[in-house]
C-alpha atoms as a printed R data frame, in Angstrom:
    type eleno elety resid chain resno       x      y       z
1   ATOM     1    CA   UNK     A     1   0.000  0.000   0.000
2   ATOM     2    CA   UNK     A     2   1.735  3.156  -0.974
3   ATOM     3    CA   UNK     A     3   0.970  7.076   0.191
4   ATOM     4    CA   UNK     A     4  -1.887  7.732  -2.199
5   ATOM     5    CA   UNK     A     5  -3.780  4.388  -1.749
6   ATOM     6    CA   UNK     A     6  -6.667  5.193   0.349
7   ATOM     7    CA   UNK     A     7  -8.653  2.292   2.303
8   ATOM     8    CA   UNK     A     8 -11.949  1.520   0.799
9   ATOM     9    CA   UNK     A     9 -15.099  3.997   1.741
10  ATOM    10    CA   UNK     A    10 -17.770  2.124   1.694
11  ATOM    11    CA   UNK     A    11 -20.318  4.088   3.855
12  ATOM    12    CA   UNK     A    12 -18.794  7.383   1.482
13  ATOM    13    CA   UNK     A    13 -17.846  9.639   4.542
14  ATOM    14    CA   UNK     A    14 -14.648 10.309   2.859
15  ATOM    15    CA   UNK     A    15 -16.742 13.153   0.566
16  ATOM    16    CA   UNK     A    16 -18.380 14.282   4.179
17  ATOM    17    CA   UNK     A    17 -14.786 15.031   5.879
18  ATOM    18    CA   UNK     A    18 -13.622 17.463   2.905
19  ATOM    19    CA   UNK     A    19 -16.961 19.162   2.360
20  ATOM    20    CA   UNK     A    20 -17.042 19.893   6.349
21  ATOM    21    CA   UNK     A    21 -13.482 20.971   6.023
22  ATOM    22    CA   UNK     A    22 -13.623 22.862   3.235
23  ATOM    23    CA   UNK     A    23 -16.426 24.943   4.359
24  ATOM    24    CA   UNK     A    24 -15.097 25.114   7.860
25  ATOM    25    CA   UNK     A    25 -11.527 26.382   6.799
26  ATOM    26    CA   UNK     A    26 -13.765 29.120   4.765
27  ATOM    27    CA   UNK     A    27 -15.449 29.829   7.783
28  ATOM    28    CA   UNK     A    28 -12.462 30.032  10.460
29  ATOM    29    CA   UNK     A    29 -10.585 32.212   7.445
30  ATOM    30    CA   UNK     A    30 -13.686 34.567   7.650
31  ATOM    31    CA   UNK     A    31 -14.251 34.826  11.092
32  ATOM    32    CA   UNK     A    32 -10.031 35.311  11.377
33  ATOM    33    CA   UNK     A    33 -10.727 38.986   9.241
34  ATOM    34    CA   UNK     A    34 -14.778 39.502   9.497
35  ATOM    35    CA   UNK     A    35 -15.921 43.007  10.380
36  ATOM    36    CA   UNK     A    36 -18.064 44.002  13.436
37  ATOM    37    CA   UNK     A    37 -21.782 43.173  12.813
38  ATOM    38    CA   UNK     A    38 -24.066 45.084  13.333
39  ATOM    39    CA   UNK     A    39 -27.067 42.575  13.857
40  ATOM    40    CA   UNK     A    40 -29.016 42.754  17.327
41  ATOM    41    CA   UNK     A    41 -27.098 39.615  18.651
42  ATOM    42    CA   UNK     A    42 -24.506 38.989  21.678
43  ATOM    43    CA   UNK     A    43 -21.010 39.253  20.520
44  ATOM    44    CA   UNK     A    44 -20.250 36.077  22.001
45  ATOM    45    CA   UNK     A    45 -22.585 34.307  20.078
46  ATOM    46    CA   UNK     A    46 -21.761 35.193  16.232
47  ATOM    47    CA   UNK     A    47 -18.826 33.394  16.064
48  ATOM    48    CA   UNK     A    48 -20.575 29.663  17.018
49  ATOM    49    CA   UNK     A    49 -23.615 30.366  15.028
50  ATOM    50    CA   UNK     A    50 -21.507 30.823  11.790
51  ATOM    51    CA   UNK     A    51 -19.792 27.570  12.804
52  ATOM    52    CA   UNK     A    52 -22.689 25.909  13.403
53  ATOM    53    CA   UNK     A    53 -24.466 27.151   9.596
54  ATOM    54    CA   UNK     A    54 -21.004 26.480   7.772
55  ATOM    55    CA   UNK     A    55 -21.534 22.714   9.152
56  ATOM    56    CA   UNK     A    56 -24.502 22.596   8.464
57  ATOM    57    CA   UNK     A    57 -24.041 24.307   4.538
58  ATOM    58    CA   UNK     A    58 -21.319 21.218   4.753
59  ATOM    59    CA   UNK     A    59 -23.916 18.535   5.687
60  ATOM    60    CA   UNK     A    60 -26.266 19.826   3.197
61  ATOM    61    CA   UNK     A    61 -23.772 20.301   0.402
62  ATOM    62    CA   UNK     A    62 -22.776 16.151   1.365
63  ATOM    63    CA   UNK     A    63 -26.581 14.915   0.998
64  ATOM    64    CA   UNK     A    64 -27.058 16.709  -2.122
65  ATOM    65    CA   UNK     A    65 -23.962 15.056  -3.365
66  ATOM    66    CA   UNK     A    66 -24.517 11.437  -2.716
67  ATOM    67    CA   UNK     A    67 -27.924 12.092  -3.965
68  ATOM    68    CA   UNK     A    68 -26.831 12.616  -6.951
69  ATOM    69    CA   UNK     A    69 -26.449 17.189  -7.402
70  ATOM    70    CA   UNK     A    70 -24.248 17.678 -10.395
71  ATOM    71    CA   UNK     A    71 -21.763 20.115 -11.186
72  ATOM    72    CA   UNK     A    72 -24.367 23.086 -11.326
73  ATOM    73    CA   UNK     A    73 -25.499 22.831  -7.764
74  ATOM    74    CA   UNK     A    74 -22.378 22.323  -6.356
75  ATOM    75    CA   UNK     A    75 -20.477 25.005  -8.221
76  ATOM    76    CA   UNK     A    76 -23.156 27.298  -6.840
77  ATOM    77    CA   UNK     A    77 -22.435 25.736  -3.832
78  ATOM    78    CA   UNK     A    78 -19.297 26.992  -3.967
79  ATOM    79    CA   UNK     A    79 -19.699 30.363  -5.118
80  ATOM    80    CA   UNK     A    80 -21.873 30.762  -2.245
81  ATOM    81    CA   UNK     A    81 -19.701 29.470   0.164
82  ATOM    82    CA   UNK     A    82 -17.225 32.557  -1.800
83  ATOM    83    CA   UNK     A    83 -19.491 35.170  -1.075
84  ATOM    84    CA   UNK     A    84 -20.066 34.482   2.282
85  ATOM    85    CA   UNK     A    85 -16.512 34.579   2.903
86  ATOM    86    CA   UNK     A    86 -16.006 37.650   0.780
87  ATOM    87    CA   UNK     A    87 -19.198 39.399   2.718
88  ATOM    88    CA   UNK     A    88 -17.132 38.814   5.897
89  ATOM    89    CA   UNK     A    89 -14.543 40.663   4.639
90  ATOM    90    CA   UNK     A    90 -15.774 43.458   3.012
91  ATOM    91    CA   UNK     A    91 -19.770 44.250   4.234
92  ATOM    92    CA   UNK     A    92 -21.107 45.981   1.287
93  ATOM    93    CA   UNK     A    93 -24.655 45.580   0.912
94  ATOM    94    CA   UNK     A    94 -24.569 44.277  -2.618
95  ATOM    95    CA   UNK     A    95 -22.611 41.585  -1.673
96  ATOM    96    CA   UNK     A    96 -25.235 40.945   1.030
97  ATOM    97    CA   UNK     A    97 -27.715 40.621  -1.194
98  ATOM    98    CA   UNK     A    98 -25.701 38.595  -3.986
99  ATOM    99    CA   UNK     A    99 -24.809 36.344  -1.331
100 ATOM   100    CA   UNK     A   100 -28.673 35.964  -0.284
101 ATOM   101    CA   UNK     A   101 -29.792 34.837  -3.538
102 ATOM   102    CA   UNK     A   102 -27.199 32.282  -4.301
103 ATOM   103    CA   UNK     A   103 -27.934 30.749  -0.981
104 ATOM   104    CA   UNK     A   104 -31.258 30.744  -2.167
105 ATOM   105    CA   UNK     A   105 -30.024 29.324  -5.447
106 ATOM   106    CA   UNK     A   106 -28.675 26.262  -3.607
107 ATOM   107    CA   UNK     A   107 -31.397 25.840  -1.909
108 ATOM   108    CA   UNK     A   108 -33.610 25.322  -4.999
109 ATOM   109    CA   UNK     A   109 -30.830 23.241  -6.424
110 ATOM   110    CA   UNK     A   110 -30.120 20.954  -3.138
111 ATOM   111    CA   UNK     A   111 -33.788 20.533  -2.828
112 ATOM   112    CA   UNK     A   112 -34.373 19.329  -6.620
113 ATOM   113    CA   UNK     A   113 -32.763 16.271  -5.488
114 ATOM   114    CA   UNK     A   114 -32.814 15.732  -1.770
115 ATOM   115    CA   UNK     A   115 -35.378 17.383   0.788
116 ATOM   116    CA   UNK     A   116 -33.248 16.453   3.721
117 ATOM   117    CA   UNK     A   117 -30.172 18.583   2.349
118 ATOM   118    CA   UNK     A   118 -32.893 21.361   1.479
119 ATOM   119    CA   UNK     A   119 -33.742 20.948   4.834
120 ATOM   120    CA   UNK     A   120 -30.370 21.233   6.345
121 ATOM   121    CA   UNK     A   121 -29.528 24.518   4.153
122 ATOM   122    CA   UNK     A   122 -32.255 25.948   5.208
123 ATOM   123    CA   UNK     A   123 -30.912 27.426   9.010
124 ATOM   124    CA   UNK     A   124 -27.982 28.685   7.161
125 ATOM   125    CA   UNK     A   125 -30.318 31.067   4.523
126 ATOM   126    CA   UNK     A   126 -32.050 32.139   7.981
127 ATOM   127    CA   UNK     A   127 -29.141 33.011   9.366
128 ATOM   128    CA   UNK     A   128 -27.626 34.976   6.764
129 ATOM   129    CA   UNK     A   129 -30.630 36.540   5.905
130 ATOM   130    CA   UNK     A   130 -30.637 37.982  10.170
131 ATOM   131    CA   UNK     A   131 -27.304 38.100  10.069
132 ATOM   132    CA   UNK     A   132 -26.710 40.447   6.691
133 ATOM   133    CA   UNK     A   133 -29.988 42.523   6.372
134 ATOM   134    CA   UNK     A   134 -29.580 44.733   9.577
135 ATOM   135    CA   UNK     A   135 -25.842 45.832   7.215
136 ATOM   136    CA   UNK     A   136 -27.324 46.343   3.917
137 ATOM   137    CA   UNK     A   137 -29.978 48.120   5.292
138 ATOM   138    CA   UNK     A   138 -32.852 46.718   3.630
């Protein structure tokens, strides 16, 4: 068995453990340089409420995989995941709202083939949706 040969996966949680770290590496990065928010929400409480929707935009992103979400939904999947980070950065309110409607794009896409990963997106749009209207001041 060399370096690259992995052990079998037959239960497919290998896909699992790099879409939650992916999207938790995005997350800690954007936490590391977010800006103040502004949303009526304890400090201390931001910071594990975006870890908690990035694993769940993980678990969600995982279902719709093995259930068969193509290319499409997971590139804009991806570009979500993008935004958010980029919103966290810089809190413009067109990001905000760019950032909104791909969520809601995944959504769509997740939920055209599995309800449960639907399901599991949905806290995430939620939050985002509390999280970024009170800064783009809609």
């Amino acid at each position: 068995m060399s370096f690259l040969d992995f052990p079998p996966d037959p239960k497919q949680v290998r896909p699992l453990k790099l879409f939650l770290i992916a999207t938790l590496a995005a997350g800690a990065l954007a936490s590391v340089v977010a800006k103040p928010t502004t949303a009526p929400i304890a400090h201390g409480l931001v910071a594990p409420l975006w870890t908690l929707s990035y694993g769940l935009m993980a678990v969600a992103a995982w279902l719709a995989w093995k259930h068969g979400a193509g290319r499409p939904a997971l590139a804009v999947y991806a570009a979500q995941i993008g935004l958010n980070l980029i919103w966290r950065i810089l809190p413009f309110p067109l990001l905000a709202m760019l950032m909104n409607v791909m969520m809601l794009a995944t959504l769509v896409l997740f939920g055209r083939r599995n309800w449960r990963a639907a399901l599991t997106f949905l806290p995430c749009i939620a939050w985002s949706l509390f999280i970024s209207v009170p800064i783009s001041g809609l």
